[in-house]
TORKOL-4160 file (C-alpha; in steps of 0.2 Angstrom, whole numbers, padded with zeros to 4 digits, m for minus):
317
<pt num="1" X="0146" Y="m0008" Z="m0032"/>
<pt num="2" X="0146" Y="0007" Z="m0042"/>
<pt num="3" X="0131" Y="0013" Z="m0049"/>
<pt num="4" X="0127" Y="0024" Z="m0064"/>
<pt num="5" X="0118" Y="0042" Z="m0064"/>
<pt num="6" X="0100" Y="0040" Z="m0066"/>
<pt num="7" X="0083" Y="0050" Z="m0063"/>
<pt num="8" X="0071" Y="0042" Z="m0054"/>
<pt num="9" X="0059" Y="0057" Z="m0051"/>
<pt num="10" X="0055" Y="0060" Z="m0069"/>
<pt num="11" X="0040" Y="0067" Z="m0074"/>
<pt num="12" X="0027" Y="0053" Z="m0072"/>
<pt num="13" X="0020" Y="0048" Z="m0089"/>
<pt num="14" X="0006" Y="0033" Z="m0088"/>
<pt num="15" X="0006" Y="0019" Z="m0101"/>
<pt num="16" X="m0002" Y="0000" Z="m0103"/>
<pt num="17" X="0007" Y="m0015" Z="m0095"/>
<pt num="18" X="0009" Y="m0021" Z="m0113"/>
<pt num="19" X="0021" Y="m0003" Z="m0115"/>
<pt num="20" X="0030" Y="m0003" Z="m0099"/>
<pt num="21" X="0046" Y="m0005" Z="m0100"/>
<pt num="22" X="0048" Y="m0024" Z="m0091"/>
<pt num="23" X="0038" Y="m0031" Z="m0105"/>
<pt num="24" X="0046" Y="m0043" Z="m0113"/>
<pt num="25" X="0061" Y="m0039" Z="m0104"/>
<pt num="26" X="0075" Y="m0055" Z="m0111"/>
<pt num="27" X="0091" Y="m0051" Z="m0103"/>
<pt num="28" X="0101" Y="m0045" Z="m0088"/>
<pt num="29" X="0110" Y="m0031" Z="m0099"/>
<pt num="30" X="0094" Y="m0021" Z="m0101"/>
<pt num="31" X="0089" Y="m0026" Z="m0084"/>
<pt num="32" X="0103" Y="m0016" Z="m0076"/>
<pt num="33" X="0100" Y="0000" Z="m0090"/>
<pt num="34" X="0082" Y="0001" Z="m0086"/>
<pt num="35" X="0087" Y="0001" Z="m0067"/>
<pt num="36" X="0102" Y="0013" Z="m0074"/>
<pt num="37" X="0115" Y="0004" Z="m0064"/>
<pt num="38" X="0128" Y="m0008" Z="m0076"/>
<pt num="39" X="0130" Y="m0024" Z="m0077"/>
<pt num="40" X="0144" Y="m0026" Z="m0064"/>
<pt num="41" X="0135" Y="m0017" Z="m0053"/>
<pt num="42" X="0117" Y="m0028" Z="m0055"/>
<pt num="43" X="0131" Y="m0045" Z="m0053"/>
<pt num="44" X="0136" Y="m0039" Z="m0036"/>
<pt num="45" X="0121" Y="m0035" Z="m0029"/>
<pt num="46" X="0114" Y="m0052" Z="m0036"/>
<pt num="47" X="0129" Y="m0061" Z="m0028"/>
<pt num="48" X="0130" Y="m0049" Z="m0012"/>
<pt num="49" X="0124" Y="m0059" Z="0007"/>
<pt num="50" X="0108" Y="m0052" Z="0011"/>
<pt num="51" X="0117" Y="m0042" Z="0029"/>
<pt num="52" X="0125" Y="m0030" Z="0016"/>
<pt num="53" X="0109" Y="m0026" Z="0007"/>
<pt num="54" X="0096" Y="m0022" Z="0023"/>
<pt num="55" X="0096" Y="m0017" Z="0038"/>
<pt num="56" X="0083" Y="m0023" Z="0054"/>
<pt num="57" X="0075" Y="m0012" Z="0062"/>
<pt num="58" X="0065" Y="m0011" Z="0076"/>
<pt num="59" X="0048" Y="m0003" Z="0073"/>
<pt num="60" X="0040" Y="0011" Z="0084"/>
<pt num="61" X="0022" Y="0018" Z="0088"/>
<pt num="62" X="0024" Y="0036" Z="0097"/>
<pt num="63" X="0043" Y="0032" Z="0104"/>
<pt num="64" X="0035" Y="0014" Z="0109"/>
<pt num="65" X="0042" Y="m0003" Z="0102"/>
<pt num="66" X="0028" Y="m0014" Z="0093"/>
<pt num="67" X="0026" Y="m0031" Z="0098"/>
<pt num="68" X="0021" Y="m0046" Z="0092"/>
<pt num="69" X="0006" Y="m0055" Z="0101"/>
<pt num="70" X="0022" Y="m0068" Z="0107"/>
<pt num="71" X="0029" Y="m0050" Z="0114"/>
<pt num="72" X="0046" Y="m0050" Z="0103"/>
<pt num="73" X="0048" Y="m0033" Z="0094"/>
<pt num="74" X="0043" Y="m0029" Z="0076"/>
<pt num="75" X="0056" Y="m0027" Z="0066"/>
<pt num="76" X="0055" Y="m0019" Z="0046"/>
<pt num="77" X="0068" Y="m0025" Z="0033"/>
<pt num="78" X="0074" Y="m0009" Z="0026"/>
<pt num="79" X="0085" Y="m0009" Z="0010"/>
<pt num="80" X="0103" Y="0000" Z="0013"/>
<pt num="81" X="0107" Y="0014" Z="0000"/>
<pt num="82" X="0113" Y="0008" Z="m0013"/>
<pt num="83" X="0097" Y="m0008" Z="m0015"/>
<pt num="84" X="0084" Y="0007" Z="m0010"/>
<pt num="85" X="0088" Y="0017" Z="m0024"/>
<pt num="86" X="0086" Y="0000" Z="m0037"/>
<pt num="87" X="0069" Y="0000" Z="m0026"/>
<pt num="88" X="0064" Y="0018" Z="m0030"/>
<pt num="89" X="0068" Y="0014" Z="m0046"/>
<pt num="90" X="0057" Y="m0001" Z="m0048"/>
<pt num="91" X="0044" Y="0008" Z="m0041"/>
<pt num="92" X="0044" Y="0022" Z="m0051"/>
<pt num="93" X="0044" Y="0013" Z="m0067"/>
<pt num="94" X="0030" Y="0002" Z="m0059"/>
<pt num="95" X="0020" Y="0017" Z="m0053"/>
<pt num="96" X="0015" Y="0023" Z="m0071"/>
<pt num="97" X="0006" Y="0008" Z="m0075"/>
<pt num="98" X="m0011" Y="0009" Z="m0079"/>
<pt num="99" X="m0019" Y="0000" Z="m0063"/>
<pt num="100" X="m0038" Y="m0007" Z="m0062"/>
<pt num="101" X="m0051" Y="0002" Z="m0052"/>
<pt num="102" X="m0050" Y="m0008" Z="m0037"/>
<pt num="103" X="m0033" Y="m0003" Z="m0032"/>
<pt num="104" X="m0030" Y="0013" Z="m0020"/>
<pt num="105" X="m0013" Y="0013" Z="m0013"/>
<pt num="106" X="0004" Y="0018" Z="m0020"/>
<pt num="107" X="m0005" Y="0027" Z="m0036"/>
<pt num="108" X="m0009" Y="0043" Z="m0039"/>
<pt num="109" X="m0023" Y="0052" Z="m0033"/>
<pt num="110" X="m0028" Y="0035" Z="m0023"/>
<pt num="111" X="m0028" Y="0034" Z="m0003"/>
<pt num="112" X="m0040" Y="0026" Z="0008"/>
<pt num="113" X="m0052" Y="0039" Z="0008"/>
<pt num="114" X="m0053" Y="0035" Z="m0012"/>
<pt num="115" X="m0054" Y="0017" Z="m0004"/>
<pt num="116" X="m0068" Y="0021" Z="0004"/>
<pt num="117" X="m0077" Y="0031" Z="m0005"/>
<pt num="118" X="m0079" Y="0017" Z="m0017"/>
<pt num="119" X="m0091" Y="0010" Z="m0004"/>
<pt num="120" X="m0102" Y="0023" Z="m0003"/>
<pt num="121" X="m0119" Y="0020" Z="m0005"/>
<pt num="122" X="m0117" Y="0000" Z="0000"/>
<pt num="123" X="m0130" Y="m0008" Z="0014"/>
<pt num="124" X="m0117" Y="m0020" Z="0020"/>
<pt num="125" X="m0100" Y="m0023" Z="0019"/>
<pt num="126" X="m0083" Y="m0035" Z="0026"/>
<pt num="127" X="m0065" Y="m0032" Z="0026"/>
<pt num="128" X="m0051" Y="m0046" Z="0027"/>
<pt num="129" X="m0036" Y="m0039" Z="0032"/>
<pt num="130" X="m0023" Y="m0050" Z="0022"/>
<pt num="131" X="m0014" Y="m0056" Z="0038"/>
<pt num="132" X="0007" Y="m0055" Z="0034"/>
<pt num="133" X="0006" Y="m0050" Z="0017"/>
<pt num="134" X="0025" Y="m0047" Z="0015"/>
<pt num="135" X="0031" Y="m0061" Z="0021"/>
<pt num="136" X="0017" Y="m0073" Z="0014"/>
<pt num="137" X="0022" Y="m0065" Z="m0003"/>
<pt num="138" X="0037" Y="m0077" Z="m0010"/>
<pt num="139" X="0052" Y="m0075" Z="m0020"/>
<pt num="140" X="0043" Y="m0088" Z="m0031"/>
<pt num="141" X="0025" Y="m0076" Z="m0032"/>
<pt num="142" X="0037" Y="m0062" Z="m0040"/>
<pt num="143" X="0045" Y="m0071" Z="m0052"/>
<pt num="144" X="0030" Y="m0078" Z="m0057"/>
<pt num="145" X="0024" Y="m0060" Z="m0059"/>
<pt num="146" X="0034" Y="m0056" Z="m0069"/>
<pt num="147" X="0038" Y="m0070" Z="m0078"/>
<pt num="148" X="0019" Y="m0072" Z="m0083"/>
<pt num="149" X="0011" Y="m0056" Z="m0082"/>
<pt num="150" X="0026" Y="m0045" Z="m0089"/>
<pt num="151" X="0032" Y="m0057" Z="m0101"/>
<pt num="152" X="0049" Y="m0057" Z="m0095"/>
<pt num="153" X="0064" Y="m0073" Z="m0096"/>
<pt num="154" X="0066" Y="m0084" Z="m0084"/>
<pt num="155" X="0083" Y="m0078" Z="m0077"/>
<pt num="156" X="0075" Y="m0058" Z="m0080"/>
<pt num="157" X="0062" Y="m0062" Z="m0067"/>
<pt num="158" X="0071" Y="m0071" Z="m0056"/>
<pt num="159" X="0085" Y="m0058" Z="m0054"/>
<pt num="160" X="0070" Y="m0045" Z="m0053"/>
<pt num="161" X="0063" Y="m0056" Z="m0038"/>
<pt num="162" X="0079" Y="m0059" Z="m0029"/>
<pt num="163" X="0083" Y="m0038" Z="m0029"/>
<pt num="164" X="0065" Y="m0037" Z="m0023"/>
<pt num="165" X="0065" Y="m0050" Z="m0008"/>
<pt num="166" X="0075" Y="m0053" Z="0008"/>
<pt num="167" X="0074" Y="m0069" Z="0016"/>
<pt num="168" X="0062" Y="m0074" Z="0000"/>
<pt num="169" X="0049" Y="m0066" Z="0005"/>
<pt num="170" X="0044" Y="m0046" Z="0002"/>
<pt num="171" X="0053" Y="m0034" Z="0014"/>
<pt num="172" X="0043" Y="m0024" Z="0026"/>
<pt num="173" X="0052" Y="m0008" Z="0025"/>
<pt num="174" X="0052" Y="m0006" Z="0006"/>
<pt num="175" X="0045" Y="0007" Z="m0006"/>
<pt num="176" X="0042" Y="m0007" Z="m0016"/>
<pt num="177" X="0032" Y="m0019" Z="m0007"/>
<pt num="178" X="0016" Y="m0011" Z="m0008"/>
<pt num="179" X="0015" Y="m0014" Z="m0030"/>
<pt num="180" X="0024" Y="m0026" Z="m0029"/>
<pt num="181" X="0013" Y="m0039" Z="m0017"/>
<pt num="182" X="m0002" Y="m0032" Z="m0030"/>
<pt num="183" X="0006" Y="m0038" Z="m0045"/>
<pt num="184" X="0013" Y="m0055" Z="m0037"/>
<pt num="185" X="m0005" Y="m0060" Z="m0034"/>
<pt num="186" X="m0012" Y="m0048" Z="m0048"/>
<pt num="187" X="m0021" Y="m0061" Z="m0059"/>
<pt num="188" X="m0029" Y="m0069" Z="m0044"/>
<pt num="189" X="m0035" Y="m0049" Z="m0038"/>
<pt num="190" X="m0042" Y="m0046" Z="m0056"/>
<pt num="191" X="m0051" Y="m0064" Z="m0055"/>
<pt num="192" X="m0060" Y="m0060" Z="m0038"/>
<pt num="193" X="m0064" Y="m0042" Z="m0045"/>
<pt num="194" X="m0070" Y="m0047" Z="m0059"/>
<pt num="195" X="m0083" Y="m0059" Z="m0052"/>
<pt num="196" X="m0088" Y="m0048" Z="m0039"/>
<pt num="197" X="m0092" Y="m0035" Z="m0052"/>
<pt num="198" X="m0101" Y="m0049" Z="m0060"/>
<pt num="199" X="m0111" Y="m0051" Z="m0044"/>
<pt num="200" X="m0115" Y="m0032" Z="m0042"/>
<pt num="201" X="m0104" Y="m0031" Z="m0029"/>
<pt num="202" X="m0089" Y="m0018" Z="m0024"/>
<pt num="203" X="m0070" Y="m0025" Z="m0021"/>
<pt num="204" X="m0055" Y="m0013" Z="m0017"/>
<pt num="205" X="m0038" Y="m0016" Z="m0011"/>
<pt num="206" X="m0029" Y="m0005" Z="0000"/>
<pt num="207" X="m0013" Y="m0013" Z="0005"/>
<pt num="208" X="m0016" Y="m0028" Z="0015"/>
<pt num="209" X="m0035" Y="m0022" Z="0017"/>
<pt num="210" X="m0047" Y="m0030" Z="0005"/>
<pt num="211" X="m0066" Y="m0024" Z="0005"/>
<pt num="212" X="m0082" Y="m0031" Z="m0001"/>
<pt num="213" X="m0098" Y="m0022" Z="0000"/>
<pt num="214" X="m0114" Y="m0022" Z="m0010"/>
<pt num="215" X="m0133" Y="m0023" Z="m0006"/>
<pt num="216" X="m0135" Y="m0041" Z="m0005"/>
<pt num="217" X="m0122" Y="m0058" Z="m0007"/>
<pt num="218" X="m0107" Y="m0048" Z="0002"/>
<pt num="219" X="m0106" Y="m0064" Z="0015"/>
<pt num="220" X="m0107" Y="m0078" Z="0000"/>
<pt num="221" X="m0095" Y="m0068" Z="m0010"/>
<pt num="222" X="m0083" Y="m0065" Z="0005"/>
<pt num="223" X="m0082" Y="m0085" Z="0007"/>
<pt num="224" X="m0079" Y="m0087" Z="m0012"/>
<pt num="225" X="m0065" Y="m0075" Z="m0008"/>
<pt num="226" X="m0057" Y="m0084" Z="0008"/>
<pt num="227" X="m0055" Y="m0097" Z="m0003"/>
<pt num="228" X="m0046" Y="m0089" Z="m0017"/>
<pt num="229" X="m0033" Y="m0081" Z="m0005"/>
<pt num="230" X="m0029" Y="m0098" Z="0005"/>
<pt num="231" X="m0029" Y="m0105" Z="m0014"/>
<pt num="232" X="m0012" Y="m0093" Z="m0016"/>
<pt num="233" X="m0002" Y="m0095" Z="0000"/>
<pt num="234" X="m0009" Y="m0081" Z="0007"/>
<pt num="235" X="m0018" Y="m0079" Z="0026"/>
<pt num="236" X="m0031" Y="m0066" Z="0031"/>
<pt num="237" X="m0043" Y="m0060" Z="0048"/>
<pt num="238" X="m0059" Y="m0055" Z="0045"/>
<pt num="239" X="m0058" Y="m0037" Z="0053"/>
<pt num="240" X="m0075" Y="m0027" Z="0049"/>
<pt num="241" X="m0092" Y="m0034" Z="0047"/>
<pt num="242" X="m0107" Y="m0020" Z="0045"/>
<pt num="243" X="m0124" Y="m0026" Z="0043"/>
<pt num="244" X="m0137" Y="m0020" Z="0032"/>
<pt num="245" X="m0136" Y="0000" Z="0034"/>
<pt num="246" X="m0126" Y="0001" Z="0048"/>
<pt num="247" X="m0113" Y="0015" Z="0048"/>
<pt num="248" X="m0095" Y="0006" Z="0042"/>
<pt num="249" X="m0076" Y="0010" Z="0045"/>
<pt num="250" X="m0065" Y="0006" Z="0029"/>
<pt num="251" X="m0049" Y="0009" Z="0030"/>
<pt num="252" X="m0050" Y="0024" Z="0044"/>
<pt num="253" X="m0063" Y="0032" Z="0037"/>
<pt num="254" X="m0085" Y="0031" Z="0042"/>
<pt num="255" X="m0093" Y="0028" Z="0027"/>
<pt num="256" X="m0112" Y="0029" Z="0034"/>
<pt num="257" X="m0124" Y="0030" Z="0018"/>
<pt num="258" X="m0119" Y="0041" Z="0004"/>
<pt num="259" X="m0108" Y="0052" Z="0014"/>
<pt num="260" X="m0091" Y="0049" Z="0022"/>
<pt num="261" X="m0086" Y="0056" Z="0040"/>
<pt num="262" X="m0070" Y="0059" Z="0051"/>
<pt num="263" X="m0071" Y="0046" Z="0063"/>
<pt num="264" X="m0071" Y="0053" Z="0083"/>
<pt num="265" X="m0052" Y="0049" Z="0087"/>
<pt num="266" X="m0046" Y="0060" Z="0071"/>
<pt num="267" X="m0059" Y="0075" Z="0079"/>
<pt num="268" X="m0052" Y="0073" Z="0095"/>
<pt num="269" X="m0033" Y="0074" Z="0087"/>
<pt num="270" X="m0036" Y="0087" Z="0080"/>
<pt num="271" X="m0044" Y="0097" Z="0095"/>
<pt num="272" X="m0030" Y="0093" Z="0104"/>
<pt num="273" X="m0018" Y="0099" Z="0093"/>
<pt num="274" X="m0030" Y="0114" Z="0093"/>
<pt num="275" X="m0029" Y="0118" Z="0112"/>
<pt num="276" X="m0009" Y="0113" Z="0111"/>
<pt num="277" X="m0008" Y="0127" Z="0102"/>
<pt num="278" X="m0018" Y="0140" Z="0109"/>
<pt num="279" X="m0009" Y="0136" Z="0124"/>
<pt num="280" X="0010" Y="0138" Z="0120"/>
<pt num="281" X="0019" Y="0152" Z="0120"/>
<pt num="282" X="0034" Y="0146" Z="0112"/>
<pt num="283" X="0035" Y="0152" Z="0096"/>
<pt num="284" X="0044" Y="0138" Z="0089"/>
<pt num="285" X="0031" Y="0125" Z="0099"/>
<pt num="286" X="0018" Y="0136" Z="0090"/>
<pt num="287" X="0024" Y="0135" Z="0072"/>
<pt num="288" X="0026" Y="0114" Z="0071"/>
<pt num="289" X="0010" Y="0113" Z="0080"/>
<pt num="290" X="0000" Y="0126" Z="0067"/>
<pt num="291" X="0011" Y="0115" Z="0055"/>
<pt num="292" X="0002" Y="0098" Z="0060"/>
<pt num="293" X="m0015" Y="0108" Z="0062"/>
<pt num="294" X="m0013" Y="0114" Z="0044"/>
<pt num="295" X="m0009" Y="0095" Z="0041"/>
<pt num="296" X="m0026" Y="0087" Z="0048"/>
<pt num="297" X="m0038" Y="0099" Z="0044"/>
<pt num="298" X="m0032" Y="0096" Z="0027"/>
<pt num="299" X="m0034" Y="0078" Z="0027"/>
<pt num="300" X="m0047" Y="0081" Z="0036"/>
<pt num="301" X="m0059" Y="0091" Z="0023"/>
<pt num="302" X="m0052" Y="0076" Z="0009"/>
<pt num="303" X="m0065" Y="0065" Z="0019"/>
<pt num="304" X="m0078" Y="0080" Z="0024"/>
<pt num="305" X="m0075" Y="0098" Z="0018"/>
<pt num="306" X="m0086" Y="0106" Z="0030"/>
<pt num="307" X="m0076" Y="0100" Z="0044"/>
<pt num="308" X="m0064" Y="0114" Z="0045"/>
<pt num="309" X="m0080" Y="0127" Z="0049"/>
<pt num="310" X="m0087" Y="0114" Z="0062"/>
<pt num="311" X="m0071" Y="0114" Z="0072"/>
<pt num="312" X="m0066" Y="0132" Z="0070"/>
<pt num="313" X="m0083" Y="0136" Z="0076"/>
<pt num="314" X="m0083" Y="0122" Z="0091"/>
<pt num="315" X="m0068" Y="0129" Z="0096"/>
<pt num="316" X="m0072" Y="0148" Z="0097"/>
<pt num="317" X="m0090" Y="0145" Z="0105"/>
């Protein structure tokens, strides 16, 4: 399978879903242009067996193997070269669509702190974690997508779907999965925001982590919602409940009031790393270790910028 030269770090340029590219998208011949393969290429990879386009792998936490509550190991579905690089593809072409408010992950300039600092402010709040997104997200939900949403032919958004799936269902080690499990349930996230801002309520999604907060109705709103994503295929945990003024964590970040803090694990981190480095007197110890320091403080300031002083002057009292 042989694939054409193509750029897929361009300068990023942002336009309307009406103006991307995919819209209205009629046949496979432009398909395989826009993803700047040809056509032979975009047949083969249609027509390939799923074991030579990923690969399984075993997922790791700190050198450990994750487990599923049954104890087998996790395993992400990660694309082999030649599919990654149609992936990074789609997702830089999908990346500079103009995306609601509510949406904080795989844009620009969005993160969970961005995530929760939309909740600042709120007296109560709940957070569903969307329980196997990827895999709850079908072959059918993308072609759907864009089918429907981008206006695409049928056999368009089919062959779209099938590049984008393994097993018919999103992979978990993809670029693309994280926009493209938004826009397969797109018009059903736009409904729910909609109506909770209708409601006087706040709604953000940040990957498999959606939030509602607001200063009365969160709990009625949150049921309205249960309902909606069952409605869809989709499974979810109610994760975080926070009563009435009680100091929240959303998304990795305490949101208490008006003001967001580090939460006490991220301080400790960071003082370890702190006293690693202080300690060693190996030079090439000392520079990855001033490297990752460098690394959470600045993350760190993103969610309080006094932080930096506070630690610096913890440290050297």
């Amino acid at each position: 399978m042989k694939s054409t030269s193509g750029n897929t770090r361009s300068s990023l340029r942002l336009y309307d879903l009406t103006q991307s590219p995919f819209w209205g998208l009629k046949s496979k011949r432009d398909l395989a242009a826009l993803l700047c393969i040809d056509t032979a290429c975009l047949r083969d990879l249609l027509r390939a067996q799923e074991s030579d386009l990923y690969v399984e792998i075993h997922i790791r936490k700190k050198g450990s193997l994750m487990r599923r509550k049954d104890g087998s190991p996790r395993l992400a579905e990660v694309p082999l070269p030649t599919l990654r690089r149609i992936h990074q593809r789609l997702h830089v072409l999908l990346s500079r669509i103009v995306v609601p408010d509510y949406i904080h992950c795989s844009i620009k300039r969005r993160s969970y702190i961005t995530n929760a600092r939309a909740h600042l402010g709120k007296a109560a709040s709940i957070t569903l974690d969307l329980r196997h997104y990827y895999p709850s997200t079908k072959i059918h939900h993308i072609a759907g997508c864009f089918r429907d949403i981008f206006h695409c032919s049928p056999d368009v958004a089919f062959a779209i779907a099938k590049l984008c799936t393994f097993r018919r269902h999103l992979p978990t080690g993809s670029c693309i999965s994280n926009l493209l499990s938004y826009y397969a349930h797109k018009m059903t996230f736009d409904s729910l925001s909609s109506e909770a801002h209708r409601r006087g309520l706040a709604m953000t999604l940040y990957m498999d982590d959606l939030v509602i907060s607001g200063q009365r109705g969160v709990r009625d709103f949150a049921q309205f919602v249960k309902a909606k994503v069952r409605s869809i295929g989709l499974d979810y945990r109610e994760e975080g409940s926070y009563a009435y003024g009680q100091p929240k964590t959303i998304t990795g970040v305490i949101v208490n009031g008006n003001a967001l803090a580090l939460p006490n694990k991220r301080h400790q981190a960071i003082m370890r790393c702190l006293i690693r480095w202080q300690a060693s007197t190996d030079l090439d110890e000392r520079i990855l270790l001033a490297s990752q320091l460098l690394g959470r403080l600045g993350e760190a300031d993103q969610i309080d910028p006094l932080i930096r002083r506070r630690i610096t002057n913890r440290f050297l009292a």
